[in-house]
C-alpha positions, 0 to 999 in steps of 0.5 A, a space after each residue: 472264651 467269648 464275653 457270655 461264657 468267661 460272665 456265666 463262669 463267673 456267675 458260677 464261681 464261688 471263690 477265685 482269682 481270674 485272669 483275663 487276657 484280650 488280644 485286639 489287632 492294636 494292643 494285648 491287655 490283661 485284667 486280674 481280679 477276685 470273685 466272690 460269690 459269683 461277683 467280681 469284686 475286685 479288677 485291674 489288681 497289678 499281679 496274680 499274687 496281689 490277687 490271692 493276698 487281697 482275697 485272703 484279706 476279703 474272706 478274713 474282713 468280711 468273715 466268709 468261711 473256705 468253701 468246703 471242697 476246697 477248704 484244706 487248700 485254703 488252709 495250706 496257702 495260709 497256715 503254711 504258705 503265708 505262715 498266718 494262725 500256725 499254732 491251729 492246723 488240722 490234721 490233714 494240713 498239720 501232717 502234710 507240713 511235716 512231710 515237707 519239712 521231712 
């Protein structure tokens, strides 16, 4: 993905983590980061799971709501994953819970 394209994703991405790879003749690097709302607000994190703590923290600090479509997956990662605010669970989430601890 060529400079223009990976910008337009970007630009075009509510919430995420990306992660950029370069290939140069002389050396290989990698660029983690978050975007919020189309704009890259953070770079250079050391690794991908930095990259989902720090966006969970900059949704919580700045009081941005999960995106709709994507809105139970948020809820899993930290209700059950990062076992953060349990005791609130929706019923989908609160369902697929019990099937995993089945």
């Amino acid at each position: 993905m060529d400079g223009d394209a990976f910008n337009a994703a970007i630009e075009n991405t509510t919430v995420g983590i990306y992660v950029l790879k370069e290939h140069e003749a002389s050396e290989e690097s990698e660029d983690i980061g978050v975007v919020l709302e189309g704009i890259r607000v953070l770079r250079d994190l050391d690794n991908i799971a930095l990259a989902v703590a720090m966006l969970f923290g900059l949704m919580y600090a700045l009081n941005i709501s999960y995106p709709a479509d994507l809105q139970y997956t948020f809820e899993v990662v930290q209700k059950i994953l990062m076992d953060m605010d349990v005791g609130k669970l929706s019923n989908k989430v609160l369902t697929l819970k019990n099937r995993l601890l089945e």
